[in-house]
C-alpha positions, 0 to 999 in steps of 0.5 A: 416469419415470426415463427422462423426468428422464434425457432432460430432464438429457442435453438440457440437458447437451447443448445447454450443451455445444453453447453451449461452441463456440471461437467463443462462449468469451471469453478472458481475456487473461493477465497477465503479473504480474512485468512489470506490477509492473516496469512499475508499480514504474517509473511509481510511482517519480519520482512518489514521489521528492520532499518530501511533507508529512503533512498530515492523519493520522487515527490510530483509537485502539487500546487494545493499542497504545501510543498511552496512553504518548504521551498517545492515548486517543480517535481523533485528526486530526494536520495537518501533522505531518511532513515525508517525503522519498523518493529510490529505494535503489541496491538492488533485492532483486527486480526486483519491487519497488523499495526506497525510502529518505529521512527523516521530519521530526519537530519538527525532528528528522531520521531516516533512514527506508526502506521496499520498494514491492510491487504490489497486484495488485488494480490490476494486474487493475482498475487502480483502488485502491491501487498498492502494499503497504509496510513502513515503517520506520525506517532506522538502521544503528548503535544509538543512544540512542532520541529520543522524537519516534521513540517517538512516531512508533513509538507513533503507529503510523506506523514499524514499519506495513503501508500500501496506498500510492495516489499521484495524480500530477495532484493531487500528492497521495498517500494511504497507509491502515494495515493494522493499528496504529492510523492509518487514514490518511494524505494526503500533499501534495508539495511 
């Protein structure tokens, strides 16, 4: 009776073996991933640079966060709320992700903002989600005397966040996702 299982078990071995010839296997072709972040990072870069206004944020209430202090007790939709403007940074830290800097207009309150571009690799395999990965922050040089429009940004949970970035260049359109503190999303129209 043993034998006739091992019989059975060594010809399906066998003929599974037989149907791993070179000519049935399928390559995948091999991904360069630092490439396609250069190349990316090149296409992502003049449909980034410009003037985007937030026109819609969506901001989820959380009660860990400090959303209580700018008055934020339920979820909340923003239109129009600020202005960003973007220009590509003279440093490049890694040649595979580029650095970004400009400001965000805040009733009519001008700061210095920047924020480093990473791939999303699941668009590099499937070209289809967001592009990119960002740390948005602020970008002060010198201390100073904190304003409270940048609170309220802070608190908001737009400054100082981890976003997946999706830019839609026919539409001049982009939209940015949070990651953790508390804005679930933000459409962005070009100016």
């Amino acid at each position: 009776m043993k034998g006739k299982y091992l019989f059975i078990g060594l010809t399906i071995l066998s003929l599974t073996l037989m149907g791993c010839t070179p000519e049935n296997v399928v390559l995948v072709p091999k991904i360069n991933y630092d490439q396609a972040s250069i190349d990316l990072m090149k296409e992502l870069t003049p449909q980034l640079e410009g003037r985007w206004n937030l026109r819609q944020v969506d901001v989820k209430y959380k009660s860990y966060n400090r959303q209580s202090e700018i008055g934020i007790y339920q979820d909340t939709t923003f239109q129009n709320l600020a202005t960003l403007t973007v220009v590509r940074s003279s440093r490049q830290v890694y040649s595979q992700y580029f650095e970004f800097e400009g400001t965000i207009e805040y009733k009519k309150k001008i700061y210095p903002i920047k924020f480093n571009l990473l791939v999303h690799y699941g668009w590099i395999e499937k070209k289809q989600g967001p592009q990119a990965v960002l740390l948005f922050q602020y970008n002060s040089k010198v201390d100073h005397v904190v304003e409270p429009e940048e609170n309220f940004l802070e608190y908001l949970g737009l400054i100082n966040d981890n976003f997946n970035l999706e830019v839609f260049p026919d539409k001049r359109k982009m939209v940015w996702k949070g990651l953790s503190r508390g804005i679930e999303k933000i459409d962005f129209e070009k100016q």
